[in-house]
N, CA and C of each residue as an Amber inpcrd file, in Angstrom:
protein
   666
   4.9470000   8.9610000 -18.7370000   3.7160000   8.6190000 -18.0320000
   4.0150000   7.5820000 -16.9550000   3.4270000   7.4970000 -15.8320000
   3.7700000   6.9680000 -14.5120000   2.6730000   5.6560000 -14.8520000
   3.3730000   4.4040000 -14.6340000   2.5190000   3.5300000 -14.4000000
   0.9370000   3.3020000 -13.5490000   0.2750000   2.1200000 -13.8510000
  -1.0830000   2.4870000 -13.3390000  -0.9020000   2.4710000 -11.9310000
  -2.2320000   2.7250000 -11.2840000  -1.5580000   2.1170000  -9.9040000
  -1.4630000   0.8000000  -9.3970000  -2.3770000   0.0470000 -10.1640000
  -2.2730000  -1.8820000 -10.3700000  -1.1960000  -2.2340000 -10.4730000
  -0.5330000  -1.5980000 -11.2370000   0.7150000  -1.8950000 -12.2790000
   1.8910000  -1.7150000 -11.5620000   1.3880000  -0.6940000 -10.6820000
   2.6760000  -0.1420000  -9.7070000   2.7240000  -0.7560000  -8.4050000
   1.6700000  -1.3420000  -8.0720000   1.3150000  -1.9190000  -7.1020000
   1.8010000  -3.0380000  -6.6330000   1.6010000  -3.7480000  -7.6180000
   1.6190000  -5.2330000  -8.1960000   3.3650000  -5.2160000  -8.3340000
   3.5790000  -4.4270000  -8.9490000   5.4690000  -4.5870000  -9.4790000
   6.3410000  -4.8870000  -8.0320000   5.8270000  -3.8720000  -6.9810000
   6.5890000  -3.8670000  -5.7950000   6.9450000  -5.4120000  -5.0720000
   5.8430000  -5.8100000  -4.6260000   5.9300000  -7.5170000  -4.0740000
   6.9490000  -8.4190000  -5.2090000   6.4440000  -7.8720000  -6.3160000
   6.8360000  -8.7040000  -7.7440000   8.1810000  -8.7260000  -7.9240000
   9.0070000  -7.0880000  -7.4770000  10.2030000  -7.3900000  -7.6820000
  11.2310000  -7.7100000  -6.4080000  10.3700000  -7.2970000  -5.2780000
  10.9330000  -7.4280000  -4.0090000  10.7580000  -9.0590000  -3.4970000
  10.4630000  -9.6680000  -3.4730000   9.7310000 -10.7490000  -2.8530000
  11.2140000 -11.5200000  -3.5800000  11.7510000 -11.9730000  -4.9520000
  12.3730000 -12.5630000  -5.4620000  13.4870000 -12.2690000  -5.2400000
  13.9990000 -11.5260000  -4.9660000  15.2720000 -11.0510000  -4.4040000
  15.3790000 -11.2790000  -2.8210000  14.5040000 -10.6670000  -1.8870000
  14.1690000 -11.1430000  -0.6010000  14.3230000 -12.7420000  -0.5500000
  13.6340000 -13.3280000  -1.3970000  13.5970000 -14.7680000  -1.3260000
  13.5310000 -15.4580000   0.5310000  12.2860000 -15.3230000   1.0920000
  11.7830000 -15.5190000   2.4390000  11.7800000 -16.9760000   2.0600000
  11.3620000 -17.8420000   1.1140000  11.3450000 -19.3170000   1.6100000
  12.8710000 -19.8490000   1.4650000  13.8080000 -18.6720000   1.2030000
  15.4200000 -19.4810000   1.3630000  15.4610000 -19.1380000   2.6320000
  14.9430000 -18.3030000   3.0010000  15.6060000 -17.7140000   4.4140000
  15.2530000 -18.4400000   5.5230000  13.7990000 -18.6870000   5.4800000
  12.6920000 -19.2370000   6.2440000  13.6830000 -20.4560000   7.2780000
  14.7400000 -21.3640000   6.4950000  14.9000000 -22.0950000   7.8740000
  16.0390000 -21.3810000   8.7750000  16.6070000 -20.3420000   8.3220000
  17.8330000 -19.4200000   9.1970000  16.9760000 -19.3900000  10.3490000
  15.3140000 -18.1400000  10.4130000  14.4140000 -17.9540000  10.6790000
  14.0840000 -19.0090000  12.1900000  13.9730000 -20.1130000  11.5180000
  13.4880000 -21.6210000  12.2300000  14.4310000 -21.8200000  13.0150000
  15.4290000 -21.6330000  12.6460000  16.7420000 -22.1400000  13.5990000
  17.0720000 -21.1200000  14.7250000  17.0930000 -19.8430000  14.0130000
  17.2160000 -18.6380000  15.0090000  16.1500000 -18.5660000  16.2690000
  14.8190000 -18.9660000  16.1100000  13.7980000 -18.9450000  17.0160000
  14.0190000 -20.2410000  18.0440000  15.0080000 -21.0750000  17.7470000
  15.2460000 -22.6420000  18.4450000  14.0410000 -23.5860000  18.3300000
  13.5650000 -23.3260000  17.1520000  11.8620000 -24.1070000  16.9250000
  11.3080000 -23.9350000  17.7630000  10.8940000 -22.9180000  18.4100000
   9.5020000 -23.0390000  18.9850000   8.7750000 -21.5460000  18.6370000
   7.7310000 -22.0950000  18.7760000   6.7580000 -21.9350000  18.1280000
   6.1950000 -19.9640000  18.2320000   6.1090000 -19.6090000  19.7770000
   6.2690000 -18.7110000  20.4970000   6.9690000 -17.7360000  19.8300000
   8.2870000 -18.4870000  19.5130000   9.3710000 -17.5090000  19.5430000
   9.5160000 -16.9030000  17.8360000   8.8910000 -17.9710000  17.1040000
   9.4620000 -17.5800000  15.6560000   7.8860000 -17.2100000  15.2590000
   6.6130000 -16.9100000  15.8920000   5.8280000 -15.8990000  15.8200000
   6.2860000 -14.8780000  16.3160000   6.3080000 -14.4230000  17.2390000
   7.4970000 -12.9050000  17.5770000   8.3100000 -12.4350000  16.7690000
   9.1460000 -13.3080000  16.3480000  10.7260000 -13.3400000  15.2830000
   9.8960000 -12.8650000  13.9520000   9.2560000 -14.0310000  13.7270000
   8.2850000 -13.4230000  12.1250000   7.9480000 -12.5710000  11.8090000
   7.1790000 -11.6340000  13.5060000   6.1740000 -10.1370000  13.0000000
   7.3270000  -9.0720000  13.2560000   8.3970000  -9.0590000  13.8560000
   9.1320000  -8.0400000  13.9450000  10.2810000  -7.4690000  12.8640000
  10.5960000  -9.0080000  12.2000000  11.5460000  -8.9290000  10.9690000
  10.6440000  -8.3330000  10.0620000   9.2480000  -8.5850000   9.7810000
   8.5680000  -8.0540000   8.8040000   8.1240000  -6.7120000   9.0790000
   7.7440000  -6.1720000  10.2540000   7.8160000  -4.4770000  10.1580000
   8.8880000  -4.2090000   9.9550000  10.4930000  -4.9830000  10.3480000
  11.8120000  -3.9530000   9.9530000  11.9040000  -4.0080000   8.7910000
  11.4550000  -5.0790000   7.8720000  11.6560000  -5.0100000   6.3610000
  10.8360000  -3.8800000   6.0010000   9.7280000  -3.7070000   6.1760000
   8.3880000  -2.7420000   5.6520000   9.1680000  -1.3360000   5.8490000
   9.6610000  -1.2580000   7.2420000  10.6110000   0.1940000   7.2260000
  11.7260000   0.2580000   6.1670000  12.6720000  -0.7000000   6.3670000
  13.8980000  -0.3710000   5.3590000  12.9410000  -0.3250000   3.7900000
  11.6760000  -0.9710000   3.6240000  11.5370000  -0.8160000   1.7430000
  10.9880000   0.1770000   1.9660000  10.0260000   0.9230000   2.8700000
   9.4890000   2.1370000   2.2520000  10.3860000   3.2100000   2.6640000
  11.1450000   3.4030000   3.4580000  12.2410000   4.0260000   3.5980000
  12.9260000   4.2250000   1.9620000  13.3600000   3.2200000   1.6860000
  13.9980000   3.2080000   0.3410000  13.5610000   3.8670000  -0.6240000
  12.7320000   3.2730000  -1.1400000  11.6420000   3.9960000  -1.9350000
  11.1310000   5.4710000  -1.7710000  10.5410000   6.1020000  -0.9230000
  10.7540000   7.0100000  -0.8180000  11.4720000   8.5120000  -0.6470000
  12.7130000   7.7170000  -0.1550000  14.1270000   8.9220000   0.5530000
  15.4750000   8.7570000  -0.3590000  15.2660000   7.5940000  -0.7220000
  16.6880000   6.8970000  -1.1670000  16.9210000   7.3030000  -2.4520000
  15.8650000   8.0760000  -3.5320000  16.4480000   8.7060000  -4.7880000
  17.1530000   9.6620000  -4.2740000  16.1090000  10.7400000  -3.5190000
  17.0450000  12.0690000  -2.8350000  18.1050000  12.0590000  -2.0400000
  18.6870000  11.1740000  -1.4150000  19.3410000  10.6360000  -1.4260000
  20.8850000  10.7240000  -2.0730000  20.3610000  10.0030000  -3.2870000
  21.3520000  10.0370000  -4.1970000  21.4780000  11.2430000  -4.9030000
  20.4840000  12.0970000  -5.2320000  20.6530000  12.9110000  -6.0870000
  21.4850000  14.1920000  -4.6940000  21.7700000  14.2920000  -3.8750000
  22.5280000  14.8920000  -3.0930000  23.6010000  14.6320000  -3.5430000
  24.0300000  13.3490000  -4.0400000  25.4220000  13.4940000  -4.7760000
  25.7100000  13.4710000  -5.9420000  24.6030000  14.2140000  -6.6610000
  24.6790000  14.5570000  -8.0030000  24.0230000  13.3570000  -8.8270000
  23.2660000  12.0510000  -8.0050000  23.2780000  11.1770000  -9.2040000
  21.2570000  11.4550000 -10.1290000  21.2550000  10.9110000 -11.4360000
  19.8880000  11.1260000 -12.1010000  19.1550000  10.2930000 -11.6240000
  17.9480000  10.5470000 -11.8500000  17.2870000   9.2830000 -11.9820000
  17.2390000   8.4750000 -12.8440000  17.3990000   8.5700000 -14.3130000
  17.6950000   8.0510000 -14.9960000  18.7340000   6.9130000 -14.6500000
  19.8370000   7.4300000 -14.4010000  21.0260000   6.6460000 -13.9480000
  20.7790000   5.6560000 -12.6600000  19.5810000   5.7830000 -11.6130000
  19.3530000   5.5080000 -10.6140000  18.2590000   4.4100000 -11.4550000
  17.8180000   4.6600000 -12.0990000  16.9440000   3.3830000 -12.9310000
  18.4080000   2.3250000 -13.8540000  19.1230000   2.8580000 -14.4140000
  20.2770000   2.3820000 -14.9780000  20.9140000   1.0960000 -14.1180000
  21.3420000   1.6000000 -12.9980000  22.5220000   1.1600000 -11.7690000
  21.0530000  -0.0870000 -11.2340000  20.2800000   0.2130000 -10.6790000
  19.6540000  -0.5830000  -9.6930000  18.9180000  -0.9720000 -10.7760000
  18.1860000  -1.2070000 -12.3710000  18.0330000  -2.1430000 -12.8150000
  19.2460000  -3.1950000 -13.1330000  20.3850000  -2.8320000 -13.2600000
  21.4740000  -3.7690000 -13.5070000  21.8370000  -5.0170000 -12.2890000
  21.4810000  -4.1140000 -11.1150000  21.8070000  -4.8240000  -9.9970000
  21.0990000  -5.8090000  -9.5630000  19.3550000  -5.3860000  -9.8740000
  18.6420000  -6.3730000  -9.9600000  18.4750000  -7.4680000 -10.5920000
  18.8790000  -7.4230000 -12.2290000  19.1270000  -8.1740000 -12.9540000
  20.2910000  -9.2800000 -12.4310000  20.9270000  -8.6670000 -12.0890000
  22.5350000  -9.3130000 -11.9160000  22.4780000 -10.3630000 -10.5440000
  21.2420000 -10.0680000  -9.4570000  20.7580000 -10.5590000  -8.8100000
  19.9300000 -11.8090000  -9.0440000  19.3640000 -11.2700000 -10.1560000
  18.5770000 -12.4310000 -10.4610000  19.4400000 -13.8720000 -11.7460000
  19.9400000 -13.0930000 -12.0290000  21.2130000 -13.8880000 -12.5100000
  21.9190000 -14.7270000 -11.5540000  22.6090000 -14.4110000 -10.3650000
  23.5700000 -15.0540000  -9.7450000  22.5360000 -16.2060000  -8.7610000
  21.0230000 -15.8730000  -8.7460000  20.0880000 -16.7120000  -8.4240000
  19.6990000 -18.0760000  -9.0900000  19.7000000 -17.8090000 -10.4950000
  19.7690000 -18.8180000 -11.6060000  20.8620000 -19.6830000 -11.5980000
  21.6620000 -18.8150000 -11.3230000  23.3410000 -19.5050000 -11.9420000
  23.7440000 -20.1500000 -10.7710000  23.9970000 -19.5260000  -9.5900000
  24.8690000 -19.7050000  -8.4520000  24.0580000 -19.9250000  -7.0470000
  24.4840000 -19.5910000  -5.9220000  24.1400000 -19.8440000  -5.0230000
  25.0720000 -19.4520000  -3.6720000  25.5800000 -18.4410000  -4.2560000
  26.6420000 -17.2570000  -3.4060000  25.7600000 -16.9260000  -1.6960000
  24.7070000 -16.9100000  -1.5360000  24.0780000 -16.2040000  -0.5040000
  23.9270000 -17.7810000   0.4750000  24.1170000 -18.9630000   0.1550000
  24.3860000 -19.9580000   1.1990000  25.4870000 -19.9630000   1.8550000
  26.6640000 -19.2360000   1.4200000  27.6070000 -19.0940000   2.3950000
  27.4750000 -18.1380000   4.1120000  26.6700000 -17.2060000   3.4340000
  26.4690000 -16.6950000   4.3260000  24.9110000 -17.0410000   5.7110000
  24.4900000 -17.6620000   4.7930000  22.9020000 -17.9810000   5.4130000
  23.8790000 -19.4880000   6.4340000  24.8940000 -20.0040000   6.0860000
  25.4370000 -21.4310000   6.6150000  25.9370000 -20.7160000   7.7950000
  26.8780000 -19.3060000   7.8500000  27.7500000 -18.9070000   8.6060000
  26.3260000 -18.3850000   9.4870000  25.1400000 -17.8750000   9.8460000
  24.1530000 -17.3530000  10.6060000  23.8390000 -18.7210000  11.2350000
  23.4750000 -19.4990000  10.3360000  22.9320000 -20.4350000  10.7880000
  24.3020000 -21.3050000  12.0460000  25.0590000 -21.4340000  11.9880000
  26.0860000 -21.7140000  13.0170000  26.2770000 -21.5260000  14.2590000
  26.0250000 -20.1080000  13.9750000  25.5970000 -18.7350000  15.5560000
  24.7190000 -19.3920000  16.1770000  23.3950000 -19.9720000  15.7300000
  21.8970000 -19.7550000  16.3230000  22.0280000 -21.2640000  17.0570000
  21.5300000 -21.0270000  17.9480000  21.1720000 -22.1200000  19.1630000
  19.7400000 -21.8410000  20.1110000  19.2670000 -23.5580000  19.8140000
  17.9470000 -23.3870000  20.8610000  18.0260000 -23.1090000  22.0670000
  19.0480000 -22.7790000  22.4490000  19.1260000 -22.2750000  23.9540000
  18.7290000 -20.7540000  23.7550000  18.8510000 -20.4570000  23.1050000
  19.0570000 -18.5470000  23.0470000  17.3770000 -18.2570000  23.7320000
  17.4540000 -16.9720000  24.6940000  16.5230000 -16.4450000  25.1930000
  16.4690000 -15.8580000  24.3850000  14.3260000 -15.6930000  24.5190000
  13.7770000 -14.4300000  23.9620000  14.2140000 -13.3900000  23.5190000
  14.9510000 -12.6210000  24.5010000  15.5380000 -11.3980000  24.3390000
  16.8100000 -11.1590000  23.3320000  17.3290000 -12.0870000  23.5710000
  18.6930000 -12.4760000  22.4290000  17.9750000 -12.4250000  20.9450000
  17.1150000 -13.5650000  21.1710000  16.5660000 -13.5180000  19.8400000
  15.7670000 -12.0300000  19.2610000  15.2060000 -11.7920000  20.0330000
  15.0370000 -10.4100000  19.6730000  16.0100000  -9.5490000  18.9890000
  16.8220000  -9.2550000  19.8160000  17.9190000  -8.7080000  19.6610000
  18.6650000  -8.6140000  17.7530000  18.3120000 -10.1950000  17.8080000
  18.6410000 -10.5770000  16.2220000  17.9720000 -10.0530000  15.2510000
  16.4480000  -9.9300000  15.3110000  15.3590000  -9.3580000  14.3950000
  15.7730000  -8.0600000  13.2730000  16.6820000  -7.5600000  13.6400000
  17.0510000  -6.3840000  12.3390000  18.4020000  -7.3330000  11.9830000
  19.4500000  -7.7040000  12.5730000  20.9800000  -7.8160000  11.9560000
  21.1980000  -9.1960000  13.1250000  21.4020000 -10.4350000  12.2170000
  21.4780000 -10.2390000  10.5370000  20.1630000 -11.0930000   9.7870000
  18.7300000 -11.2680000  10.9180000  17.7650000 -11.6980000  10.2260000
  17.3990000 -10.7020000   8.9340000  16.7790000  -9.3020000   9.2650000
  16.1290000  -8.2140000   8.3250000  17.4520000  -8.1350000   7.6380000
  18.8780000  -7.5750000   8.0710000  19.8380000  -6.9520000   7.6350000
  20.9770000  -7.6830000   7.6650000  22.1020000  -8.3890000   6.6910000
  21.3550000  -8.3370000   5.3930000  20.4980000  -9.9740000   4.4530000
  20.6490000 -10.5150000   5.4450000  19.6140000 -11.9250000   5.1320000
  17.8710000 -11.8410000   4.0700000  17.1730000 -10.7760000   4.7550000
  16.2230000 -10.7820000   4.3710000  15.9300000  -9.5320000   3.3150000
  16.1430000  -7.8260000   3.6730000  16.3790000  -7.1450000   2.9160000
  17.7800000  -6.6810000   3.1720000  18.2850000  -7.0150000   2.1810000
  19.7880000  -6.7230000   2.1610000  20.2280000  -5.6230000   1.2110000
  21.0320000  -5.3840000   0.3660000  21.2590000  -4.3150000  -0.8400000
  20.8570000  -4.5320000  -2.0340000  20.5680000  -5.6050000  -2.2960000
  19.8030000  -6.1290000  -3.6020000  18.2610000  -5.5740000  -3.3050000
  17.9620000  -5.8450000  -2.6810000  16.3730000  -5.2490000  -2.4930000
  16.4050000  -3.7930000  -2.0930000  17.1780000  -3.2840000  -1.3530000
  17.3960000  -1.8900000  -0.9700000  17.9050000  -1.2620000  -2.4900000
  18.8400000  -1.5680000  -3.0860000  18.5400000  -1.2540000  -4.5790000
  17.6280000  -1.0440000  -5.1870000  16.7490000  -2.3310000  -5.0830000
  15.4900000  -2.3000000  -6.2520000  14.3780000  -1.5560000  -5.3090000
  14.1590000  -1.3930000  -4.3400000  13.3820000  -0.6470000  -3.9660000
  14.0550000   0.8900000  -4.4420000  14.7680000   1.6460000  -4.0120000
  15.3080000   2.9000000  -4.8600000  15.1520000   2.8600000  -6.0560000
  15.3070000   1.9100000  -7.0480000  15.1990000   1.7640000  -8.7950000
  13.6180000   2.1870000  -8.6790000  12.3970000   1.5050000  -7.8050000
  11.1380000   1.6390000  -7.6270000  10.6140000   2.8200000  -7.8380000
  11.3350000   3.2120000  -6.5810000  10.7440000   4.6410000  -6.2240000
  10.8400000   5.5330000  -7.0950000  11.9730000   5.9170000  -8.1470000
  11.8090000   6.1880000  -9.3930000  11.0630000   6.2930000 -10.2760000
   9.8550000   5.6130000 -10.1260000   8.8340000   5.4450000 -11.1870000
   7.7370000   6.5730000 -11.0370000   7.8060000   7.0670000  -9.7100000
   6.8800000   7.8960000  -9.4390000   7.5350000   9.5170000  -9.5000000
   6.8470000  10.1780000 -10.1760000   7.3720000  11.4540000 -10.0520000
   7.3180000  12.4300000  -8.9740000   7.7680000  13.4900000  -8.3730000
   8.1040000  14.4340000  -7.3230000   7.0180000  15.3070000  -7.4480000
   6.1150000  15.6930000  -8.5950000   5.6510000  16.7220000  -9.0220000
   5.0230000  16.4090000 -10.0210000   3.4780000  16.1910000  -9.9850000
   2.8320000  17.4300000  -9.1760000   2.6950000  16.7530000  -8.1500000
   1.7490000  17.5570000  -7.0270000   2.1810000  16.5870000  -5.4670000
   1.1680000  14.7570000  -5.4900000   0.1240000  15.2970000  -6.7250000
  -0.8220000  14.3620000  -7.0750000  -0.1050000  12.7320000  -7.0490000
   1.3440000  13.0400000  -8.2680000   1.4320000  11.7450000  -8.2930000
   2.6660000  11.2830000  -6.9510000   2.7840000  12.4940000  -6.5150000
   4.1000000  11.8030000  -5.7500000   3.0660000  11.0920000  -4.1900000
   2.2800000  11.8170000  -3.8120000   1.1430000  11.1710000  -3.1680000
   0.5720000   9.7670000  -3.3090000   0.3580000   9.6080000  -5.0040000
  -0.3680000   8.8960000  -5.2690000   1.0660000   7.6920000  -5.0190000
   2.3880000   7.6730000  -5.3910000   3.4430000   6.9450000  -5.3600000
   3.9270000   6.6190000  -4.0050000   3.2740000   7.2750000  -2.7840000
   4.2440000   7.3380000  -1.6680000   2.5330000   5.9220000  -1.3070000
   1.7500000   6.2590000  -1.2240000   0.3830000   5.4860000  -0.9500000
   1.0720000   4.0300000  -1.3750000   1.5960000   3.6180000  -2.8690000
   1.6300000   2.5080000  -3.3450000   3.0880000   2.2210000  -2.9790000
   3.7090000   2.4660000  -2.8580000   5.1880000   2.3300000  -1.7310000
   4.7490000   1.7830000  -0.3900000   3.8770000   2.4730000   0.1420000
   3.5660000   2.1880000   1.7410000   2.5200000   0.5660000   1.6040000
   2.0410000   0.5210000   0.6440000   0.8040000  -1.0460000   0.4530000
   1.4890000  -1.7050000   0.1330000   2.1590000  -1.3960000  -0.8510000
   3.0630000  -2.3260000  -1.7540000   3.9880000  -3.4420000  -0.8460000
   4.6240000  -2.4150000   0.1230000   5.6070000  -2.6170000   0.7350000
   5.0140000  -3.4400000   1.8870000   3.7680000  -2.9390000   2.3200000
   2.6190000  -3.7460000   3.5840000   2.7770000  -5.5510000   2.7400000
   2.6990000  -5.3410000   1.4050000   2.3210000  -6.7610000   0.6550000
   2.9840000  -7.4840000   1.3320000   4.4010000  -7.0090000   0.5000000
   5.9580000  -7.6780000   0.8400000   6.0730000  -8.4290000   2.3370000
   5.8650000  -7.3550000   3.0710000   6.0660000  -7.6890000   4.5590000
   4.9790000  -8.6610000   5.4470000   4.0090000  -8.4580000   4.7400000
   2.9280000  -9.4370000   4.8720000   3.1610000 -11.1000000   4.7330000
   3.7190000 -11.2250000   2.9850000   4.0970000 -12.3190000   2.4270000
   5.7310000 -12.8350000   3.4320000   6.5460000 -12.0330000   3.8400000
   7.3910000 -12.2450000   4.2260000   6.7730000 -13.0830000   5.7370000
   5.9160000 -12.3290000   6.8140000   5.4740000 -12.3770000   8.1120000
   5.2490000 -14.1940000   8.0140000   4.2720000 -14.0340000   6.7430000
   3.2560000 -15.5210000   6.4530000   4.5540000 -16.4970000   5.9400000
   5.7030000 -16.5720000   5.4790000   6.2730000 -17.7350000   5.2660000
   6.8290000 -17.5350000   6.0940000   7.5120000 -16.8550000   6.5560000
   8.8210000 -17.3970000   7.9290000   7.6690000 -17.8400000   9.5850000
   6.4420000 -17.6710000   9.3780000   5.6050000 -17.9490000  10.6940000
   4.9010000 -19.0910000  10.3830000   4.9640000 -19.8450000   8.9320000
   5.0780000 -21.0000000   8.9710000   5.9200000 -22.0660000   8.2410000
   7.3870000 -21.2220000   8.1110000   8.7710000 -21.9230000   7.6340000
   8.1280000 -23.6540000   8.1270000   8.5550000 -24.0140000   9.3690000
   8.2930000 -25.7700000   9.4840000   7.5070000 -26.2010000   8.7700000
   6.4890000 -26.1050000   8.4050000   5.2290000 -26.4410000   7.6610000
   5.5180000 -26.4370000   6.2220000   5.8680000 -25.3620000   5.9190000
   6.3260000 -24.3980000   4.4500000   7.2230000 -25.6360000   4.2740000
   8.3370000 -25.7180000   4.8960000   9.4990000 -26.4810000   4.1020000
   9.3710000 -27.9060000   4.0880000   8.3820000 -28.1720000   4.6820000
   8.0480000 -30.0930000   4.6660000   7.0740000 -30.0720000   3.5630000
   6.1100000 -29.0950000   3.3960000   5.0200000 -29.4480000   2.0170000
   6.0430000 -29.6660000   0.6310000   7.0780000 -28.0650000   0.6310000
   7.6830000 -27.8620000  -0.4150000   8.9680000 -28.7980000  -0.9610000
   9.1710000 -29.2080000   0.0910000  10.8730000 -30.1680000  -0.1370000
  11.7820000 -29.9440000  -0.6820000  12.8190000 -30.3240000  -1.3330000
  13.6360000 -29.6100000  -1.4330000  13.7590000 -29.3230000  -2.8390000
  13.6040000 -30.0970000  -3.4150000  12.8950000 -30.0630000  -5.3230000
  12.2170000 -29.0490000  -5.0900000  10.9480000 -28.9990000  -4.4560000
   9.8250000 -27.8490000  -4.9330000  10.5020000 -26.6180000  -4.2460000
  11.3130000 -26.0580000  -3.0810000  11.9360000 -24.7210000  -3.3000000
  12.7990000 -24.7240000  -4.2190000  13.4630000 -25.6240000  -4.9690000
  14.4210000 -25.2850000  -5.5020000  13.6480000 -24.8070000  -7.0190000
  12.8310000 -25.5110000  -7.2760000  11.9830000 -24.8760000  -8.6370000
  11.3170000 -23.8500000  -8.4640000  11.1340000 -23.3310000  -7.5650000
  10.0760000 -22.2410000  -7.0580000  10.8220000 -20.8390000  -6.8830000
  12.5830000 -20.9300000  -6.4350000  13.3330000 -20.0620000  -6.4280000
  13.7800000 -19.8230000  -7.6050000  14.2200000 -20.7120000  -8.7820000
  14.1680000 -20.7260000 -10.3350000  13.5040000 -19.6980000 -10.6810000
  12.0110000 -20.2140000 -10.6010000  10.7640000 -19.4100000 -11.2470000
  11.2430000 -18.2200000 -10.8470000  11.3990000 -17.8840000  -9.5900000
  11.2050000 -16.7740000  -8.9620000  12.5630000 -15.6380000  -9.2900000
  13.5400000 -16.5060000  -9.9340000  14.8810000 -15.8310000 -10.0630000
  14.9350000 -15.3890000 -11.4070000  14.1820000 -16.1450000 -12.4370000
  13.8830000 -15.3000000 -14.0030000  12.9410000 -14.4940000 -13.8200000
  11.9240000 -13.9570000 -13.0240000  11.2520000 -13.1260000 -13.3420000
  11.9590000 -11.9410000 -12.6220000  12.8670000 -11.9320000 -11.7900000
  13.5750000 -10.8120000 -11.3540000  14.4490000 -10.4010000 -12.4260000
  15.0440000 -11.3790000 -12.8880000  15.8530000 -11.3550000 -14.2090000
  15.2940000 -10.0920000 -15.2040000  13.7970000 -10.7840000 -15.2780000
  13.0400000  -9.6990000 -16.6450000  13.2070000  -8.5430000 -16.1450000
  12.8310000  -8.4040000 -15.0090000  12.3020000  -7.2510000 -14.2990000
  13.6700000  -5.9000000 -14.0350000  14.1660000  -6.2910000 -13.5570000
  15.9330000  -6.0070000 -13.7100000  16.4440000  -5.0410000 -15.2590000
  15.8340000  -6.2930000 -16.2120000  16.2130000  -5.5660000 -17.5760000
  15.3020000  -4.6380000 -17.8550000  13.7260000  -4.6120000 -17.4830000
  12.9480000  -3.9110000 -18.0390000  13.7570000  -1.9890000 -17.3220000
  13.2840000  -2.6160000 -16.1600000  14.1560000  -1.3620000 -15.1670000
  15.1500000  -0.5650000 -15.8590000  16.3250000  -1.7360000 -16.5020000
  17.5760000  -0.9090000 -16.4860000  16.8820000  -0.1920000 -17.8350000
  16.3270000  -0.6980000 -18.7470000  15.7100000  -0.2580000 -20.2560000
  15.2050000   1.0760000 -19.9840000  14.1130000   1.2130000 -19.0710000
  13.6190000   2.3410000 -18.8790000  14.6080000   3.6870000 -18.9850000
  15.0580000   3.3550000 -17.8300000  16.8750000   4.1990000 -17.7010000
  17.6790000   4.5680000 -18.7190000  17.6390000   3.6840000 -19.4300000
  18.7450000   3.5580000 -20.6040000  17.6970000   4.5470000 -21.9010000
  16.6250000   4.1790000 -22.0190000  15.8860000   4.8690000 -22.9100000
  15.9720000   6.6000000 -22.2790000  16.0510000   6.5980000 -20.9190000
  15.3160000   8.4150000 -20.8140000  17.1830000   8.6760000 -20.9520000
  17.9310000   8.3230000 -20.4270000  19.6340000   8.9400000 -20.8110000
  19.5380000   9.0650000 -22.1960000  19.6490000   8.2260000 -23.2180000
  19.3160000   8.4670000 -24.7730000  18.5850000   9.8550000 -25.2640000
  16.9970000   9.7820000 -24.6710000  16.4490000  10.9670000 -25.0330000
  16.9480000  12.2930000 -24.4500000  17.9610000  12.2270000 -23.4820000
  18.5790000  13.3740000 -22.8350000  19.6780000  13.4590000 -23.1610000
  20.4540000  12.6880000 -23.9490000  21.6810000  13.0710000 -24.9290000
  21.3140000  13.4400000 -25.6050000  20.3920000  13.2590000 -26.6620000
  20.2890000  14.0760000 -28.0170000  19.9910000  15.6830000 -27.8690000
């Protein structure tokens, strides 16, 4: 049975958003625009339609996809709940993705024109800073949930893919368009507890995923 559509709804932002993690990103964002103001409204709304494309892209295309090379869905719930998990693990534990957010941040200078900055808005703001393969994963693990057939629910799944994903990109638009603001209320204690929070519930979410997976392979061995 296919989750509700609340349920399904709700999961998308829920598992995307924590992995995305927009208030780590948010000062790359700030720096890339050269603080002003102009520029990282522009920067904000364009990274967030390229995210909205790459997740519903995902979600929708990216099982078939795989199953072109023979893989299940089952196994596609298996692999990308693990990854998610493992994501949300190295979130808890580590802090592997500042190497790379330090090396972007290096590049970016307030001199950079408009157009440059533009230029940046998919790679490597959207790609892979903001949705990178951890989320391009869990969006594919997602899309999984909804079945192909009858056309009812795959309809009803492609609808909550496309909102779901509007959420995400929404929530994404709204912190990086007011990163300066965002990161002086929050400080550096309060993102750092807030990415915590945000890194065990990917954690759960990860395992529930891979469980699902792991339960329908079981009932298809016997």
């Amino acid at each position: 049975m296919p989750l509700s559509v609340l349920q399904s709804l709700l999961l998308v932002p829920l598992t995307l958003l924590p992995i995305i993690n927009p208030v780590g990103t948010a000062p790359i964002v700030l720096a890339s625009a050269g603080y002003k103001d102009l520029v990282l409204k522009r920067l904000s709304r364009q990274v967030a339609i390229n995210s909205w494309i790459v997740i519903v892209a995902s979600m929708l295309i990216g099982t078939y996809v795989l199953e072109l090379f023979g893989i299940s869905l089952p196994v596609v719930r298996v692999g990308g709940g693990l990854l998610v998990a493992y994501s949300g693990w190295n979130m808890l534990t580590g802090n592997e993705i500042d190497k790379l957010r330090e090396a972007v941040a290096e590049t970016s200078s307030p001199d950079l024109s408009e157009s440059e900055i533009a230029q940046r808005s998919f790679y490597p703001l959207t790609f892979p800073l903001t949705t990178g393969p951890g989320s391009i994963a869990a969006s594919i693990a997602l899309g999984t949930q909804w079945q192909p057939t009858p056309l009812y629910y795959y309809l009803m799944g492609a609808g909550v893919a496309v909102i779901g994903a509007a959420v995400t990109a929404s929530v994404i638009y709204v912190v990086f368009r007011n990163a300066g603001r965002l990161l002086m209320r929050l400080g550096e204690v309060g993102t750092l507890v807030m990415m915590r929070m945000m890194a065990f519930v990917l954690l759960c979410i990860g395992i529930q995923i891979f469980w699902t997976g792991w339960v329908e392979l079981n009932r298809l061995a016997r």
